[in-house]
ZATORPA-777469 format. One record per residue (C-alpha): residue number from 0; residue in three letters; x, y, z. Coordinates in steps of 0.02 Angstrom, whole numbers, plus 50000, padded with zeros to 5 digits. Example, Ala and Ser with C-alpha at 12.3 -4.5 7.8 and 13.67 -1.06 7.14 Angstrom:
 num residu    px    py    pz
   0    ALA 50615 49775 50390
   1    SER 50684 49947 50357
//
This chain:
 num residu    px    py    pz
   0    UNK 53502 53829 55700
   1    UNK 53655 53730 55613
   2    UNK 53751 53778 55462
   3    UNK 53817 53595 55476
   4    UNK 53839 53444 55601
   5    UNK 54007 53351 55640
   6    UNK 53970 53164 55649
   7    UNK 54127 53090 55710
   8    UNK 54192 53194 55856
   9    UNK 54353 53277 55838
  10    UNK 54480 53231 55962
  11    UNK 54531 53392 55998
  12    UNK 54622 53350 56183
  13    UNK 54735 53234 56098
  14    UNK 54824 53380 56044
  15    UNK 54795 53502 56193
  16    UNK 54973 53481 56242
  17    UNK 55052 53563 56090
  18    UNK 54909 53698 56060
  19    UNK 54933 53749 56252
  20    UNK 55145 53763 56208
  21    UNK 55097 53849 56080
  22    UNK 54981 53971 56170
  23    UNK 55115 53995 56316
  24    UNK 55212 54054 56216
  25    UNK 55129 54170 56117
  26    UNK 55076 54205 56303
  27    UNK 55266 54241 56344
  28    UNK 55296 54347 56191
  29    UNK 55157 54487 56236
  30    UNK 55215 54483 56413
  31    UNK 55401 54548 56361
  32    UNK 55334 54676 56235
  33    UNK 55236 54761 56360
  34    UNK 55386 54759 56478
  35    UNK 55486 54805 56366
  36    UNK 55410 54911 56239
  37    UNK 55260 54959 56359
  38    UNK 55098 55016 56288
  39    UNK 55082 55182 56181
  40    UNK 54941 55275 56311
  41    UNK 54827 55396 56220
  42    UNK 54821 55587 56291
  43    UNK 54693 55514 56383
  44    UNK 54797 55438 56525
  45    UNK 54959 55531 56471
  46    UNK 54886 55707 56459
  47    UNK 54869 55832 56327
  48    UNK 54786 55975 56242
  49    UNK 54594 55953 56195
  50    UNK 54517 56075 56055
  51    UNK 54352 56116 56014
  52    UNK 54321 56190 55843
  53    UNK 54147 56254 55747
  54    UNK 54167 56281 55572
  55    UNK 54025 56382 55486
  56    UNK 54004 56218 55371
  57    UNK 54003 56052 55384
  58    UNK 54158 55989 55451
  59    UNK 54268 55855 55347
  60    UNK 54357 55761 55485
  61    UNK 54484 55676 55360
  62    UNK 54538 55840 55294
  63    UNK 54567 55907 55477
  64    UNK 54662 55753 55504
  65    UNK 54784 55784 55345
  66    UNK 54817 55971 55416
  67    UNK 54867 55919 55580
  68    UNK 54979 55761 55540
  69    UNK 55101 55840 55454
  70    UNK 55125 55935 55623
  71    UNK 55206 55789 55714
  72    UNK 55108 55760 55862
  73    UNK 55108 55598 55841
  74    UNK 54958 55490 55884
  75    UNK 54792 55610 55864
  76    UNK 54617 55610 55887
  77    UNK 54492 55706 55750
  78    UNK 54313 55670 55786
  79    UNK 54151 55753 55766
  80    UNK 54043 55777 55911
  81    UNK 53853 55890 55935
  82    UNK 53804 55942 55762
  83    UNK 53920 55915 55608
  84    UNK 53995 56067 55609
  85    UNK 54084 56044 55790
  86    UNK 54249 55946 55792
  87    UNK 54351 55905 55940
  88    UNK 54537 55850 55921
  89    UNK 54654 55780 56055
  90    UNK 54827 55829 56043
  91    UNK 54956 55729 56135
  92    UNK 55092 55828 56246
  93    UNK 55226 55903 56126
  94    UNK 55399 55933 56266
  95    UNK 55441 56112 56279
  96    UNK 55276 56197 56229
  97    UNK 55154 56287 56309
  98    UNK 54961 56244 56306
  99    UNK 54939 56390 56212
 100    UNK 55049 56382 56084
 101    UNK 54998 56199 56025
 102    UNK 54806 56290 56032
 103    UNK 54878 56437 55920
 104    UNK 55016 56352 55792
 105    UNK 54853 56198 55771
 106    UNK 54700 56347 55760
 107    UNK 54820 56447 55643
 108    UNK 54840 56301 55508
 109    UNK 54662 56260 55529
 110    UNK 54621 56459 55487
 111    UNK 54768 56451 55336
 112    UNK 54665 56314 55267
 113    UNK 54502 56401 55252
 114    UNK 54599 56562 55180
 115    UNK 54579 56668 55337
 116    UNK 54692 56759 55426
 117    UNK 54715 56768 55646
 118    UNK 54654 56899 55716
 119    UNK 54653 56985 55880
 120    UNK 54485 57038 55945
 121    UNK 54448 57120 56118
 122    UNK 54278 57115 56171
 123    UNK 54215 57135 56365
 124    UNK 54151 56980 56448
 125    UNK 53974 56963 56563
 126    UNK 54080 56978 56690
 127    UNK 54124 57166 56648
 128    UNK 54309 57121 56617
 129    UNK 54413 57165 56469
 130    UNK 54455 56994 56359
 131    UNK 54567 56987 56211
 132    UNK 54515 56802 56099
 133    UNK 54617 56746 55929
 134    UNK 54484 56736 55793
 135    UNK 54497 56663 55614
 136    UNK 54426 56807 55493
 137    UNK 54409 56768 55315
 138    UNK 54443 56920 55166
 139    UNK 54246 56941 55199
 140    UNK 54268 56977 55361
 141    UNK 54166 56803 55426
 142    UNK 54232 56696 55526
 143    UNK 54264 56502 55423
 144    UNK 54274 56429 55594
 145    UNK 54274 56465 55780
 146    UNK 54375 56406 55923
 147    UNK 54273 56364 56054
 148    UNK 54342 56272 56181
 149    UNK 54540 56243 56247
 150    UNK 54619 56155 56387
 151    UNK 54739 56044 56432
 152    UNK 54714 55853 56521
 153    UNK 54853 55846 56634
 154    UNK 54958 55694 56691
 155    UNK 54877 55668 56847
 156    UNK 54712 55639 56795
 157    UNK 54787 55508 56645
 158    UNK 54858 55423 56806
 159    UNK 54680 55414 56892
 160    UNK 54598 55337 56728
 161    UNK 54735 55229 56726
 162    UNK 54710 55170 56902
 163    UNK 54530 55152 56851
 164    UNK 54521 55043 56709
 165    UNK 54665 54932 56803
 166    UNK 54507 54915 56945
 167    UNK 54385 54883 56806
 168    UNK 54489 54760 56730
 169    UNK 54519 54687 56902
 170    UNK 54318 54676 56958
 171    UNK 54275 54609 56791
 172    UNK 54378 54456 56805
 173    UNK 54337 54454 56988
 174    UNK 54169 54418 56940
 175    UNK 54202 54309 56821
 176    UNK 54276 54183 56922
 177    UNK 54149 54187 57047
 178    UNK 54013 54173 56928
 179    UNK 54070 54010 56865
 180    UNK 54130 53947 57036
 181    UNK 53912 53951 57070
 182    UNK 53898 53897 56900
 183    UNK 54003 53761 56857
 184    UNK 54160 53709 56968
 185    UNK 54299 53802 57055
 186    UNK 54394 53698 56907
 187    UNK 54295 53769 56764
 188    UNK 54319 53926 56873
 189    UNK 54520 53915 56852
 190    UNK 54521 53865 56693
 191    UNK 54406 54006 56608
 192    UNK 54502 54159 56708
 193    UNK 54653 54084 56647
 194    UNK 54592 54069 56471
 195    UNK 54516 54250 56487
 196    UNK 54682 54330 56581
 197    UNK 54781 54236 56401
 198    UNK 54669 54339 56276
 199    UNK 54689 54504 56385
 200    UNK 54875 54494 56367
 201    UNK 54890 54452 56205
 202    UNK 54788 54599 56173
 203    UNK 54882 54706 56261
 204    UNK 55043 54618 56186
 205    UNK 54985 54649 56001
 206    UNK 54960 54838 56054
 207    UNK 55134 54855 56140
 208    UNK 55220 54765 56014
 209    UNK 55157 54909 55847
 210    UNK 55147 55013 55977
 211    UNK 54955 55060 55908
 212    UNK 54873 55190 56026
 213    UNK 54783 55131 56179
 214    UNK 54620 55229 56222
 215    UNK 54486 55215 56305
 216    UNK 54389 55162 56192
 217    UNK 54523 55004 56173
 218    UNK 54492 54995 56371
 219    UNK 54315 54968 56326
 220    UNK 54353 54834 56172
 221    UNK 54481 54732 56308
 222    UNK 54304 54702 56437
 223    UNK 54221 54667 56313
 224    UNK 54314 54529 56249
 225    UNK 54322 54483 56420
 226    UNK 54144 54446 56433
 227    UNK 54131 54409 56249
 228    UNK 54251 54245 56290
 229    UNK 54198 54196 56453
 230    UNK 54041 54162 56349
 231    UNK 54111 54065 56238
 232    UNK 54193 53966 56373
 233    UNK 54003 53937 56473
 234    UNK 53940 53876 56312
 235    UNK 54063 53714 56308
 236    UNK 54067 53693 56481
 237    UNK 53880 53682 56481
 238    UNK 53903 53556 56333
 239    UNK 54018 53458 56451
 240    UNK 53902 53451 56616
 241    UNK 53754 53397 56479
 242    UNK 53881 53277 56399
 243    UNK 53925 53182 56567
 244    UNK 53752 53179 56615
 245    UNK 53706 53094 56434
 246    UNK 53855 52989 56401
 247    UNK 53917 52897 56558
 248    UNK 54031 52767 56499
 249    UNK 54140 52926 56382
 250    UNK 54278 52967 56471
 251    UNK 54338 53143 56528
 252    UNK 54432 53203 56388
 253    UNK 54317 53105 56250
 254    UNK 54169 53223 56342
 255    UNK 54275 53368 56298
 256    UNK 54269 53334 56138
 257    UNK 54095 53298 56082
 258    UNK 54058 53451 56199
 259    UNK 54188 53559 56098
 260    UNK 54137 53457 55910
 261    UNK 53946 53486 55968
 262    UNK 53966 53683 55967
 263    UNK 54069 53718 55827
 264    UNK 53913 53758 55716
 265    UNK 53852 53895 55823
 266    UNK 54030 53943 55856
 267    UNK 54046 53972 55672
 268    UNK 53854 54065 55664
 269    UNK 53894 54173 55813
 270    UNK 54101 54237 55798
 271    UNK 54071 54241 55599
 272    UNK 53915 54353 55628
 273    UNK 54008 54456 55769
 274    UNK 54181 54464 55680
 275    UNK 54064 54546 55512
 276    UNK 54017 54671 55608
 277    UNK 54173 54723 55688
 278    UNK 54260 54724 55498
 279    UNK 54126 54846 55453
 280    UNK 54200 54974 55609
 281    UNK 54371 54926 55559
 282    UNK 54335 54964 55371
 283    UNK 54197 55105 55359
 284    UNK 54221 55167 55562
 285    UNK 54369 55297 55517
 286    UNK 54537 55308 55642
 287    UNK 54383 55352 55767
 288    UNK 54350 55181 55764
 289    UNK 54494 55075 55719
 290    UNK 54597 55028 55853
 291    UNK 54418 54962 55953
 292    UNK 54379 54856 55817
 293    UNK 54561 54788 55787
 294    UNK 54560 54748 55976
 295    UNK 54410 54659 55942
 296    UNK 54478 54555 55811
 297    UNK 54604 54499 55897
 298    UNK 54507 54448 56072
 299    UNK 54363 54370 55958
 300    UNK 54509 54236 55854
 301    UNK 54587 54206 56032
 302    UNK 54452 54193 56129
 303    UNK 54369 54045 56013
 304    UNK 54549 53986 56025
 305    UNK 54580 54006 56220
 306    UNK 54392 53928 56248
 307    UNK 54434 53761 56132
 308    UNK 54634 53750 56168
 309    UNK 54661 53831 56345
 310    UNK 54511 53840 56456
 311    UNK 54443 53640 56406
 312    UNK 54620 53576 56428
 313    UNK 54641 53668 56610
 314    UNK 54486 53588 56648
 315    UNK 54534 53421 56594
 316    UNK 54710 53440 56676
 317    UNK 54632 53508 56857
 318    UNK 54540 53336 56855
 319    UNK 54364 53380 56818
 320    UNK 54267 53218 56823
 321    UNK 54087 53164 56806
 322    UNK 54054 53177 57008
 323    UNK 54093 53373 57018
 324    UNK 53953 53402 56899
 325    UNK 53830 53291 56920
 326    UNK 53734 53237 57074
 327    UNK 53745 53037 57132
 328    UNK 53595 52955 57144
 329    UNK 53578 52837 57306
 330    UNK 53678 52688 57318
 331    UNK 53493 52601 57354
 332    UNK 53463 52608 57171
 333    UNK 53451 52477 57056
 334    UNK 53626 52454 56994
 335    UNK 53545 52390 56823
 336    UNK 53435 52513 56802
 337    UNK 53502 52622 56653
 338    UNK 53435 52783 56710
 339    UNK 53497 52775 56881
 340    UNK 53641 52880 56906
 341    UNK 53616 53073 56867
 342    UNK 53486 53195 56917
 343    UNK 53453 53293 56802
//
């Protein structure tokens, strides 16, 4: 399927030098914000306090969110989770407090807000043991909402996640490269980690330099893209093996091109369908979502980018040529012949 077909092809490697300055640095620039600046780690891998609430309604998220702003935590989490009247909130550390007092100052303005009052209520446990629990009771003597669960993520197991996704991250591109090594070339190998390795950082750059919250759930957005643009990357190098196989008297860099001009429909069909979708998180997905999908964004435009500008022009510049991607025929064969040559 093509929305449209290029004709002429566009001679995109005439100007790889300039786009590749260009990309370096852009490159350079999110490598001394996140030295610098550093990224802004969610409670996640710096620690924090995790709440658990059930209201005796349905929950509104947003409103919870408004309450607990004005608190200055900083960067929080407000999500619903099980039915919708259970919602979980993640509070960042706040210096010189206690677990418990972040758990009673946050339950206390949630209670305030559904006009009920703290109480305390002693009650013995299965265990046979005397308990005293804070409870939210209304002037009706219900309770408007329940805290269910409290406790705190400490430090050192941030610092294990952190270790882990640095692994994942590590693996992922690990596998990359030796995917297309089998694939393609150890050139086309080179060339897409490189491209890949440029999105990542600029990711990560964008994040460190508006210091927007990195979660998890960004974590998952940055492998994504990873695999998202290494596809992006097989597509035109597949383009280019077909291309030197079809066209034997184009040289390297005119190959590039038509393999680059000869996706750009399907580039269009594919990133504009993807990039839709993600808008739709980054509108209608709530703070829950919005961070994932603006990391998305941003690794989708670079990564058609890095595939066109970074990744073909490596390629070009590491010498790929017709002989490391398609087989010689025997010098026995008719030198006329036009379809002696490749193996296809």
């Amino acid at each position: 399927m093509e929305f449209f077909r290029i004709k002429r092809d566009i001679p995109f490697m005439k100007h790889a030098l300039v786009f590749n300055v260009v990309s370096f640095l852009t490159f350079a620039a999110a490598v001394f914000f996140l030295v610098t600046r550093g990224l802004n780690y969610s409670i996640e891998f710096t620690g924090g306090t995790v709440m658990e609430i059930e209201y005796d309604h349905a929950a509104d998220v947003q409103h919870v969110r408004e309450l607990i702003e004005p608190m200055g935590f900083g960067e929080i989490q407000v999500q619903k989770f099980g039915s919708s009247h259970d919602v979980m909130l993640r509070l960042p550390v706040r210096p010189g407090k206690k677990q418990t007092e972040v758990v009673d100052e946050v339950f206390a303005v949630l209670c305030k807000a559904e006009t009920g009052q703290l109480q305390q209520k002693s009650y013995v446990s299965d265990k046979g043991e005397a308990v005293t629990k804070t409870v939210c009771v209304n002037a009706q003597a219900a309770e408007p909402l329940k805290l269910t669960r409290s406790e705190v993520v400490g430090p050192s197991v941030g610092a294990e996640l952190a270790a882990d996704a640095a692994k994942a991250l590590a693996f992922t591109v690990l596998g990359i490269m030796v995917y297309l090594a089998f694939r393609f070339e150890w050139k086309f190998s080179v060339a897409g980690i490189i491209a890949n390795l440029h999105d990542v950082v600029i990711i990560l750059g964008f994040f460190a330099y508006f210091q927007w919250e990195f979660s998890l759930s960004v974590l998952a957005a940055v492998l994504a893209v990873l695999g998202y643009s290494v596809n992006e990357s097989v597509v035109i190098f597949d383009r280019v093996r077909e291309a030197f196989r079809k066209y034997r008297k184009l040289s390297t860099h005119e190959v590039i091109d038509h393999a680059i001009t000869s996706t750009m429909s399907r580039t269009v069909i594919t990133h504009g369908s993807t990039q839709l979708m993600v808008l739709s998180m980054l509108v209608f997905g709530g703070p829950t979502l919005k961070y994932f999908a603006v990391a998305l964004t941003i690794g989708i435009l670079f990564g058609i980018y890095s595939s066109v500008f970074v990744a073909a022009a490596i390629a070009m510049w590491l010498g790929v040529k017709r002989e490391d991607l398609v087989k010689i025929a025997a010098k026995t064969e008719d030198p006329d012949d036009p379809n002696a040559g490749a193996v296809v």
